[in-house]
C-alpha positions in Angstrom: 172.3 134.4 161.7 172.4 130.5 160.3 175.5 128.9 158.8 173.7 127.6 156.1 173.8 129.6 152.5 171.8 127.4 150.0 172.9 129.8 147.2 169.5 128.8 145.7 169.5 131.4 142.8 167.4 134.7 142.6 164.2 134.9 139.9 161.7 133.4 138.6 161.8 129.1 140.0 161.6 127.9 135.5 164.9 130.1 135.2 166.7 129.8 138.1 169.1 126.5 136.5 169.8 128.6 132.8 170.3 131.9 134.5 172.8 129.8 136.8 174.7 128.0 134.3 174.8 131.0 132.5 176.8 133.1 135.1 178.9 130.0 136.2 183.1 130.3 136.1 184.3 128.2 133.4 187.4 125.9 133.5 188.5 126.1 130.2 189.0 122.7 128.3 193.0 123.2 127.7 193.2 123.8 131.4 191.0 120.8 132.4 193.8 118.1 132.7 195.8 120.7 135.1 192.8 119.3 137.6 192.3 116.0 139.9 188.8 115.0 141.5 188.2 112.3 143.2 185.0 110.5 143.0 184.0 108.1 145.6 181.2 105.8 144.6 180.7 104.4 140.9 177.0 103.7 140.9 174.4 105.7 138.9 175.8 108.9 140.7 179.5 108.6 141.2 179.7 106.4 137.4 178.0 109.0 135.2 179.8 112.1 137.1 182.9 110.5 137.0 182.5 109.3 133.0 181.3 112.6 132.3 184.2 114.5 134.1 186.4 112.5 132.3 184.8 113.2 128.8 185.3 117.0 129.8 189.0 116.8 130.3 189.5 116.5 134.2 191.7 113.5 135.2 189.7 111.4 138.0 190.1 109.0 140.1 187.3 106.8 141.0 187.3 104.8 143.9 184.5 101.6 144.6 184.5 99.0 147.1 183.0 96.6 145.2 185.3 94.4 142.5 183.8 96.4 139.4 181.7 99.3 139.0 179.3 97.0 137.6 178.3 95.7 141.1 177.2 99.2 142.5 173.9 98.8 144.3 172.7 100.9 141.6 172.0 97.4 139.8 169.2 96.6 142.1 166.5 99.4 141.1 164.2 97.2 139.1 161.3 99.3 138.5 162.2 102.3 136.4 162.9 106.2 135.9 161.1 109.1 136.2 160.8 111.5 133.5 158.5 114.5 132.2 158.7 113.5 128.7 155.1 113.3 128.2 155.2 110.8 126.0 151.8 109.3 127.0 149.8 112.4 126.2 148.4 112.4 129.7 148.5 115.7 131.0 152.6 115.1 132.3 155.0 118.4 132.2 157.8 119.4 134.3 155.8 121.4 136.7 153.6 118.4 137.2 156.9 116.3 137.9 158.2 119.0 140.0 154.6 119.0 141.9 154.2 115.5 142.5 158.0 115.4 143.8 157.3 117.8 146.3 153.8 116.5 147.5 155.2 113.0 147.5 158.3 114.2 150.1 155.0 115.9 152.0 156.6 119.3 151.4 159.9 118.8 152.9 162.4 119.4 150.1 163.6 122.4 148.4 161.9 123.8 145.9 164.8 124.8 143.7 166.4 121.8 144.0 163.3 119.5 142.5 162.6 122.1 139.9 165.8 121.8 138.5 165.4 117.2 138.8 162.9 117.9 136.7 163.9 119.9 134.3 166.6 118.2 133.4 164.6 114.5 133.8 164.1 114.4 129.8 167.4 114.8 128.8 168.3 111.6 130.7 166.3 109.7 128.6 167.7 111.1 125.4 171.3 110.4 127.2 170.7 106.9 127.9 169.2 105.9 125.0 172.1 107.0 123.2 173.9 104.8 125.3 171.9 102.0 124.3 169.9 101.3 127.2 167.1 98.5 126.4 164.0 101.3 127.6 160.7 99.1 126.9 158.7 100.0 124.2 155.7 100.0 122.9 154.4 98.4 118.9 155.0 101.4 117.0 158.6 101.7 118.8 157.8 104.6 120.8 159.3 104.4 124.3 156.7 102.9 126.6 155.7 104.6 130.4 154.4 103.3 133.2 153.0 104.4 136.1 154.5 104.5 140.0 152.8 105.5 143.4 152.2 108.9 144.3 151.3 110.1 140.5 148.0 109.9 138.2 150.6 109.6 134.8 152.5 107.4 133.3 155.9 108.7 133.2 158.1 106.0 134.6 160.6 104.6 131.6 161.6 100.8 132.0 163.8 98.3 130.8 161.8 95.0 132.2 162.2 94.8 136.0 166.3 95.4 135.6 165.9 98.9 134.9 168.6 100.3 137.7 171.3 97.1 135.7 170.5 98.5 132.5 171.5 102.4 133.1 174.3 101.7 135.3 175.7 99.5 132.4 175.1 102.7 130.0 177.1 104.6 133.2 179.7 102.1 133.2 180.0 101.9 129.3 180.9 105.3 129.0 183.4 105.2 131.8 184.9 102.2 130.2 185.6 104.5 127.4 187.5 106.8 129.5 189.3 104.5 131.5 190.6 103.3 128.3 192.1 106.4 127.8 193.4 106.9 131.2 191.6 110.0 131.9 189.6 107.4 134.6 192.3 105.0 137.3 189.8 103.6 139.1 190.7 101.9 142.3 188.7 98.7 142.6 187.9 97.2 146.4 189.6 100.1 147.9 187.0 102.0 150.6 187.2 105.5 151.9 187.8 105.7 155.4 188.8 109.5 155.7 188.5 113.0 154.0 191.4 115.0 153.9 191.0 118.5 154.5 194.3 121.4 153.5 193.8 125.3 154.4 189.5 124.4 154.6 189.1 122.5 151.7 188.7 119.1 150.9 192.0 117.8 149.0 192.1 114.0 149.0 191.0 110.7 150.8 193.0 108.2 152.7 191.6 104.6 151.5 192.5 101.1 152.4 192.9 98.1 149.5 191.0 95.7 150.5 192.6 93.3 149.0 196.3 94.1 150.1 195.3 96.1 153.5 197.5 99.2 152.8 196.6 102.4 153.9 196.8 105.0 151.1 196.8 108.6 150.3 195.5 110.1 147.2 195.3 114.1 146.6 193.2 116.1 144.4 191.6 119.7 143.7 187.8 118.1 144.5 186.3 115.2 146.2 183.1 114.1 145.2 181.1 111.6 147.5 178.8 109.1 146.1 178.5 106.5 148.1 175.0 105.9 148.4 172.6 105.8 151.3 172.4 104.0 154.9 169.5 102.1 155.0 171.7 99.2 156.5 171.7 100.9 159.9 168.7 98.8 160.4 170.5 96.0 159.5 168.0 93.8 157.7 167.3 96.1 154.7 167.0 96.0 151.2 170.7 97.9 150.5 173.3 95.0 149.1 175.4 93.9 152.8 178.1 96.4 151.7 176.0 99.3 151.6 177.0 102.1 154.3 177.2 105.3 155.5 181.1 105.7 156.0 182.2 107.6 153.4 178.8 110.7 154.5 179.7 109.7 158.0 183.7 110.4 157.9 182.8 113.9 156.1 179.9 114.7 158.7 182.9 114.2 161.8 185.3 116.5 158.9 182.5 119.5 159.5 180.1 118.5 156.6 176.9 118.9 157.9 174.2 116.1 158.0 170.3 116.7 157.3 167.6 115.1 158.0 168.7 111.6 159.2 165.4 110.4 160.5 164.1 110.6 156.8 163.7 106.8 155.9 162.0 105.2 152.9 160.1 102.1 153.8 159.5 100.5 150.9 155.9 98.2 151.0 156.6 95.5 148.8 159.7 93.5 150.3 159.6 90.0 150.6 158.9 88.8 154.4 161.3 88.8 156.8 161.2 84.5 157.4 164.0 84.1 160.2 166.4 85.7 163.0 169.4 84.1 160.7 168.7 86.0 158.1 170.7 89.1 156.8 168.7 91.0 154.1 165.6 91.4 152.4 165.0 91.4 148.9 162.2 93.8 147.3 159.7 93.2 144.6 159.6 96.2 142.6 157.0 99.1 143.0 156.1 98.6 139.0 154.2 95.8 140.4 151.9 97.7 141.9 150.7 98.4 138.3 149.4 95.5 138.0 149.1 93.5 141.2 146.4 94.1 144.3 147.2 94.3 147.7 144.6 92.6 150.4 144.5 90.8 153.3 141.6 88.4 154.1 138.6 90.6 155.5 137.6 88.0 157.9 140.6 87.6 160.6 139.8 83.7 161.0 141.1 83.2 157.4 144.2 85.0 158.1 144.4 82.5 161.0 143.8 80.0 159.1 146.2 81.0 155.9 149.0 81.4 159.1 148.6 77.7 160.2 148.8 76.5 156.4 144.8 75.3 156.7 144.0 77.5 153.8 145.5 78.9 150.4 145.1 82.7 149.7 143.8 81.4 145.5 141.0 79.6 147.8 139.2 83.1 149.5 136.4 84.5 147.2 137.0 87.9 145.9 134.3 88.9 148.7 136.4 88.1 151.7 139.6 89.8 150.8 139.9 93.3 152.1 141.8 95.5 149.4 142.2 97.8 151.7 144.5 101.0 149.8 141.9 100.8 147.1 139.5 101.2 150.1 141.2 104.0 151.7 142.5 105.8 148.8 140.2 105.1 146.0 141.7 108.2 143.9 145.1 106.3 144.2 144.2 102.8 145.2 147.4 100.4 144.8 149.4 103.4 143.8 149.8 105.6 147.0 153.2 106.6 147.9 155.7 104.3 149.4 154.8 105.7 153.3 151.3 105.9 153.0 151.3 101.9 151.6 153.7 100.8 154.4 152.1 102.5 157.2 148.2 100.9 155.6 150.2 97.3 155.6 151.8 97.8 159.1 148.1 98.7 160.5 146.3 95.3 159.0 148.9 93.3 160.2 148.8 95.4 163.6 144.9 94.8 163.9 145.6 90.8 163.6 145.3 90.3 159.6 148.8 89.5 158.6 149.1 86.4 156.5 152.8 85.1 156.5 154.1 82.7 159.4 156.8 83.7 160.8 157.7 85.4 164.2 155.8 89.1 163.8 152.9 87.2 161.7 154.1 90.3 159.4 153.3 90.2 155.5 150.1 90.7 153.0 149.4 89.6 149.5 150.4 90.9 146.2 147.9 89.2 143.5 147.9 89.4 139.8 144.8 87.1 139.3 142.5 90.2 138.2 145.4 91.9 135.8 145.8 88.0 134.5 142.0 88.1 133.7 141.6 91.5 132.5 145.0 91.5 130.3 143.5 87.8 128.9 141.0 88.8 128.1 142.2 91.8 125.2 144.8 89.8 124.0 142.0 87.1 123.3 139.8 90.0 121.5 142.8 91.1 119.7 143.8 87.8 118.6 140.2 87.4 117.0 140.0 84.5 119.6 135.6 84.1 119.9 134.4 82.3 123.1 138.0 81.8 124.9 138.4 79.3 127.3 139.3 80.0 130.9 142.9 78.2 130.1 143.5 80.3 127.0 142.5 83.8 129.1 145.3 83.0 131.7 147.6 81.8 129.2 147.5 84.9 127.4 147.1 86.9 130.2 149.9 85.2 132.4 152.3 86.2 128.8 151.7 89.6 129.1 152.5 89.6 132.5 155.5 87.6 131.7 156.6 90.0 129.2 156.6 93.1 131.6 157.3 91.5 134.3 159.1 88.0 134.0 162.8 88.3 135.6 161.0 89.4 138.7 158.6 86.5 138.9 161.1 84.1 138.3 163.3 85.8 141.4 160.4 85.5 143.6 160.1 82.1 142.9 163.4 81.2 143.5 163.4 82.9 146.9 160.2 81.5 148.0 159.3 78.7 146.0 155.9 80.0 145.4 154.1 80.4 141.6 153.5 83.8 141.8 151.4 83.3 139.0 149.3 81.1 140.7 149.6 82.1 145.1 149.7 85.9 145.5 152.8 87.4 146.6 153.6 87.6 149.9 154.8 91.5 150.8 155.4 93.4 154.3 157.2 97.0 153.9 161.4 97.4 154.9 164.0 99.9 154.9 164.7 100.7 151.6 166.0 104.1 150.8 167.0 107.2 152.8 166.0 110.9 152.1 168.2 112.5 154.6 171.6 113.1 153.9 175.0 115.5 153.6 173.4 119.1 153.4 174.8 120.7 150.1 173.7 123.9 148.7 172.3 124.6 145.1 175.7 123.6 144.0 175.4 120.0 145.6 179.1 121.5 147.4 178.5 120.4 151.5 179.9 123.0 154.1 183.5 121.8 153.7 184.8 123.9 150.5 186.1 121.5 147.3 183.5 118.3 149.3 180.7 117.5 146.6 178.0 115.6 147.4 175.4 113.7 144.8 173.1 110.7 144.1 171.5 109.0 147.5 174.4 110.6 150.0 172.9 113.9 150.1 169.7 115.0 150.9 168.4 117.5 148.6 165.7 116.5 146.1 163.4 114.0 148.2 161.6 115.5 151.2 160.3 113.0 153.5 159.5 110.6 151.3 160.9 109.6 147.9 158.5 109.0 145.1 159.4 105.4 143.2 161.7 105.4 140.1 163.3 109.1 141.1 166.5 107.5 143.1 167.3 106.7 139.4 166.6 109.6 138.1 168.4 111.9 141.0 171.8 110.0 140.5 172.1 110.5 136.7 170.2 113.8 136.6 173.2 115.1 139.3 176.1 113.1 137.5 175.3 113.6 134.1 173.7 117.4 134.5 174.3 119.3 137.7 177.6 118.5 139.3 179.5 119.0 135.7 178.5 122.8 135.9 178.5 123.2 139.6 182.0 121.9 139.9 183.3 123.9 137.2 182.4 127.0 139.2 184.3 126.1 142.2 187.9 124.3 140.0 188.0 128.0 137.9 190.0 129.5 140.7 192.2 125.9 140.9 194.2 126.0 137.4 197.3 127.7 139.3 197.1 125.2 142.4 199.3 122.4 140.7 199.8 118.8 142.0 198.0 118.4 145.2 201.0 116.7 147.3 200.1 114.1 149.9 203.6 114.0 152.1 201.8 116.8 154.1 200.8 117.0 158.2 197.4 116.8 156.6 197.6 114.2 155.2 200.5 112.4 157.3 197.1 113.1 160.8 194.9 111.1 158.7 196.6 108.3 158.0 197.7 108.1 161.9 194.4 107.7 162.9 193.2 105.6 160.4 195.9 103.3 161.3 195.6 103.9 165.2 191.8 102.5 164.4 193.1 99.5 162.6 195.3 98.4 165.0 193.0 99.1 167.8 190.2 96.5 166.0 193.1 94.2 165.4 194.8 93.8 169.1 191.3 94.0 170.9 190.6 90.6 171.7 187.0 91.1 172.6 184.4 87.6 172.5 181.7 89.0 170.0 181.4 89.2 166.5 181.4 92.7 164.6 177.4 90.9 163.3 176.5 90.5 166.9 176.5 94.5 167.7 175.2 95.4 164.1 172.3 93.0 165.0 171.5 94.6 168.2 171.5 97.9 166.7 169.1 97.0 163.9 166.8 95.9 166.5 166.7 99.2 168.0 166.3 101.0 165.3 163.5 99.0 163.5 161.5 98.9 166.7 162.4 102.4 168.0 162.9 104.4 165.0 160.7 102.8 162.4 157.5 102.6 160.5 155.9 104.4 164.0 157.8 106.0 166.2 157.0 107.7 170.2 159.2 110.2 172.1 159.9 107.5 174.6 160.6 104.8 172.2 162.8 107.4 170.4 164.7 108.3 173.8 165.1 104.6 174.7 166.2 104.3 171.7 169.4 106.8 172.4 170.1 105.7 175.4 170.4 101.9 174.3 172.7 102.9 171.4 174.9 104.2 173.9 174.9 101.1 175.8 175.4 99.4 172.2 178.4 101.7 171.5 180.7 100.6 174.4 179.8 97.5 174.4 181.3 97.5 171.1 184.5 99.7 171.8 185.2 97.3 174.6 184.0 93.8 173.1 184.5 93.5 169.9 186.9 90.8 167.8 188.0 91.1 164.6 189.5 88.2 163.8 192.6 87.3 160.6 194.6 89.7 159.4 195.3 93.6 159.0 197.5 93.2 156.0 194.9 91.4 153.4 191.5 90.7 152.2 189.6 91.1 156.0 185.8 91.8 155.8 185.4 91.4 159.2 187.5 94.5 159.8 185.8 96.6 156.8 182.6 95.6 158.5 183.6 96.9 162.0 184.9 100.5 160.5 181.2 100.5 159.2 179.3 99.3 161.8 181.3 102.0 164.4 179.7 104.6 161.9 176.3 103.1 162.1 176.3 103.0 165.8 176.8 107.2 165.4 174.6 107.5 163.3 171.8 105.6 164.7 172.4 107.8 167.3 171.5 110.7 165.3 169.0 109.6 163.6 167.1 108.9 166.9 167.9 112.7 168.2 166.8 114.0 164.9 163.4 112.0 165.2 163.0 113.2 168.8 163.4 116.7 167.3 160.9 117.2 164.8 157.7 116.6 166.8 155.5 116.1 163.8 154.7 113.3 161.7 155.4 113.5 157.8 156.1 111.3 155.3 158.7 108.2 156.3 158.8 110.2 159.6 155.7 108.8 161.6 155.2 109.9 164.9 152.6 108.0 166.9 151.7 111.4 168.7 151.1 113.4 166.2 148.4 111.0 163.9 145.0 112.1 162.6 142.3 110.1 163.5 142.3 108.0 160.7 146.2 107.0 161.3 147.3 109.7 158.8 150.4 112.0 159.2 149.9 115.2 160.7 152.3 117.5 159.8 153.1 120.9 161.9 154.0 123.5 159.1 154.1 126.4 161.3 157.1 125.0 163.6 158.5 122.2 161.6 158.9 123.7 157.9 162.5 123.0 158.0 165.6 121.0 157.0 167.2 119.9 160.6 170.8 120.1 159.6 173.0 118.8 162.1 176.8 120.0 162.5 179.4 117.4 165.1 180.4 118.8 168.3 182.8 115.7 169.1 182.4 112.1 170.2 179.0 113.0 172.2 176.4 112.5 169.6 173.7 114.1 171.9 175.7 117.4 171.7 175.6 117.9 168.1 174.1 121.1 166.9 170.8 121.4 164.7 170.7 124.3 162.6 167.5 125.3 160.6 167.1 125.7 156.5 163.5 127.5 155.9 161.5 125.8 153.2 160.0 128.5 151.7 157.4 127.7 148.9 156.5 130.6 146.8 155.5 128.1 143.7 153.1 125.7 145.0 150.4 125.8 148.0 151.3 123.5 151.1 148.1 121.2 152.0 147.9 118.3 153.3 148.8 115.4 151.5 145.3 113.5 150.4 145.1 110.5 147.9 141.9 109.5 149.2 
């Protein structure tokens, strides 16, 4: 019999959430303040469960390693939000929502789960634009769409290219308000390093300030984890540097279990990688693909050429540049999911036609001369200009795309020093986002009793694949809409608990071995740098658990983690100080994560001997370089529960995706 319950609620899949919420326990609102949860994370996820908590009664206490919520990673999301407001008239609804979601994660998510995202998708809207979030909108005033890969509607709301800045300022607004209340002490630059657990259930968090070094304890009835995904095990990714997977991680090794690792977004329109020095990437936002056109040169002597600098990409007639998505997948064209665009790019620049010069000869072009023309060219008619001239069809053009657009262009430029106006884009695919995650049932509760799970850290609404502009929409839809109820449910039988204490054997075992870890990175004495091993592990991973991955690249890939691992248990140095500000030691706590988890994430890919969606396996490719997905053994979340320091003994157990709502096919955008 499995371990797993997903407590995915009987009847019909548009009633499942009401019927829920309808039989839920209730914490009453004069009993609310009698309860502590702790949320960890204050981007979209953690910031709009912990404001609305607050707002309810509970007291919380937020926790973020950054100086201010404000500078959650949350910030970075540029494109947009999904949501099945319809608003466009073009055939959108919440099944269609639901639909696309599942197709777009090739059939690898739970059905329950994405029903209820997008159900509850237009009431985001409504919340956030009574926060004041800047949405973009149309003449009339109407709230304007646009659309994202993967879907044939325009249901993707936007403020600009800063859309992710925008909400999590809404987010952070209304935890502002409680804060000034004191229902909110929030614990700036302090990081989780442990879960403490008291008779099976999670009751508080031992943290470090990291500004002073202390070690602390803090109690409460519920712990909720929001700390984002762990793209950075690659190293060079599109995650801000701080990004990680501790606070999942420390949980996972506490008996949370952890699904789907190998489930990782590569996102196709990242700026090049240009050196070995360098130590992220920066992406160019998916709402691009709305307007720009992705090609390579169709003859591979001009990508030659454009490598050595001996000719400009403006300079190749429309006739010798290979558009190759709207080739493959004319239904589609630019606006195939994230994995299908990213594996297409990998192949051109595989078969010789890259066009940036650097050391993989790694990148294709983004261009926005045809939108430029076309979007002139109305404007002109609406401005009763007769007989424009070609100046006064880009001007007019290059202002619309200005307007929608601008921040991102100007960004671009800045990094690369290229008019994107003028020279395409350059683009290659990177790690972006991750799918898999800290298995948690309907509730979003993971396998430890009282541990909540939301936003990016777990794993439940996104398959194989996410669909653009829905890690926006997951985090608020779970903070503002889900985790409210769900939480209630399990607090109900908590109003007689009182005061968590923290001078307890639980809590006293924690601390010890937080401790015992800081003093081990502290007195090592090793000769390389905490960088040196992250480095070697994102090498690994990107070539062995990537865009294409093999069963013996995926087993070399294991066994030179190991080799990584001890390495970095026996050599590493952490220089300065214990007690005080010390990056270098907040980095080596994460990276000793990363090094387990990369692990894992490697055994999990080895597993599922099928290719679908972010999860390509060279072995099991169509003809045509398409994933082939096995239904009949793989239909399954891999959940993975830790046996001990031996990542290769963890234990896999199976969640059934059953489909009873929707018929499984093969993925086609063609």
């Amino acid at each position: 019999m499995s371990k797993l319950d997903s407590k995915i609620p009987a009847g019909p899949l548009a009633d499942k959430w009401k019927n829920h919420k309808d039989h839920m326990n209730l914490v009453s609102p004069n009993n609310r303040d009698k309860i502590d949860i702790i949320v960890v994370g204050t981007g979209l996820a953690g910031g709009s469960a912990a404001a609305t908590l607050a707002e309810q009664g509970y007291n919380v206490k937020a926790f973020c390693y950054q100086d201010s919520p404000r500078r959650a990673h949350s910030i970075a999301a540029q494109g947009g939000i999904n949501a099945a407001k319809n608003y466009q008239g073009d055939g959108d609804s919440t099944y269609r929502l639901f639909y696309d979601t599942i197709k777009g994660g090739d059939y690898r998510s739970r059905e329950a789960n994405v029903y209820r995202l997008a159900e509850v998708s237009a009431s985001i809207i409504d919340q956030c634009v009574a926060q004041g979030v800047p949405f973009g909108r149309e003449y009339g005033g109407q709230l304007d769409n646009r659309s994202f890969g993967g879907v044939q509607v325009k249901r993707t709301f936007y403020a600009k290219g800063q859309t992710g800045q925008q909400l999590l300022l809404g987010a952070y607004s209304a935890m502002s308000r409680q804060i000034g209340k004191g229902r909110i002490k929030m614990h700036n630059r302090h990081e989780m390093l442990d879960l403490v657990i008291v008779d099976g259930k999670a009751r508080g968090i031992i943290a470090r300030n990291l500004v002073t070094g202390e070690i602390e304890r803090h109690s409460a009835h519920a712990v909720v984890v929001a700390s984002g995904g762990y793209g950075n095990v690659y190293f060079l990714s599109t995650n801000a540097m701080g990004s990680n997977v501790s606070a999942a991680w420390k949980i996972h090794k506490k008996g949370a279990y952890f699904a789907n690792p190998c489930y990782v977004q590569i996102h196709p329109t990242c700026i090049p990688v240009h050196g070995v020095a360098q130590s992220k990437l920066t992406l160019m936002s998916e709402s691009l693909r709305n307007s720009g056109r992705i090609w390579v040169p169709k003859n591979i002597e001009d990508a030659v050429a454009i490598r050595e600098g001996k000719l400009k990409a403006e300079s190749i007639a429309p006739e010798n540049r290979d558009y190759y998505l709207e080739r493959r997948y004319p239904a589609f064209g630019n606006l195939v999911p994230r994995d299908v665009a990213s594996r297409a790019a990998k192949e051109r620049c595989d078969a010789g036609f890259g066009i940036e010069n650097n050391d993989t000869q790694e990148g294709v072009y983004l261009d926005f001369s045809t939108e430029i023309q076309k979007k002139g060219k109305e404007a002109a008619i609406e401005k009763n200009v007769h007989n424009p001239t070609e100046q006064q069809i880009y001007d007019l053009g290059k202002a619309w795309i200005e307007e929608k657009y601008g921040n991102l262009f100007v960004m671009y430029e800045k990094i690369t020093a290229d008019n994107p106006y003028v020279t395409p884009m350059k683009i290659y695919p990177a790690v972006h986002y991750t799918m898999g995650g800290v298995w948690v049932d309907y509730n979003l509760q993971s396998t430890i009793p009282g541990c909540f799970v939301i936003g990016e850290a777990n794993f439940s609404d996104h398959g194989a694949n996410r669909l653009g502009a829905s890690a926006l929409m997951q985090g608020l839809a779970d903070g503002y809409f889900v985790l409210p109820y769900t939480i209630a449910d399990y607090l109900a039988a908590d109003i007689r608990t009182g005061a968590i204490a923290t001078n307890t054997p639980a809590f006293d075992a924690a601390e010890k071995e937080i401790q015992d870890k800081v003093n081990f990175f502290m007195t090592n004495n090793g000769s390389k740098t905490v960088d040196y091993f992250h480095k070697k592990l994102g090498h690994i991973m990107w070539n062995k658990v990537g865009m294409g991955r093999t069963p013996e690249g995926l087993q070399e890939a294991i066994n030179e983690i190991e080799e990584v691992k001890k390495q970095f248990w026996a050599d590493v140095k952490v220089p300065g100080e214990a007690n005080g500000m010390n990056m270098e030691l907040e980095k080596a706590f994460r990276v000793a994560d990363f090094l387990e988890l990369g692990q894992l994430m490697a055994k999990d890919a080895l597993a599922r001997k099928e290719s679908c969606g972010g999860h390509f396996r060279w072995d099991h490719a169509t003809p045509e370089g398409e994933a082939e997905r096995d239904d009949e053994n793989f239909k399954y979340v891999a959940v993975w529960e830790y046996q001990g320091d031996d990542i290769n003994q963890e234990t896999m157990h199976k969640e059934d995706l059953i489909y009873e709502n929707i018929e499984v096919k093969t993925r086609s955008y063609k």
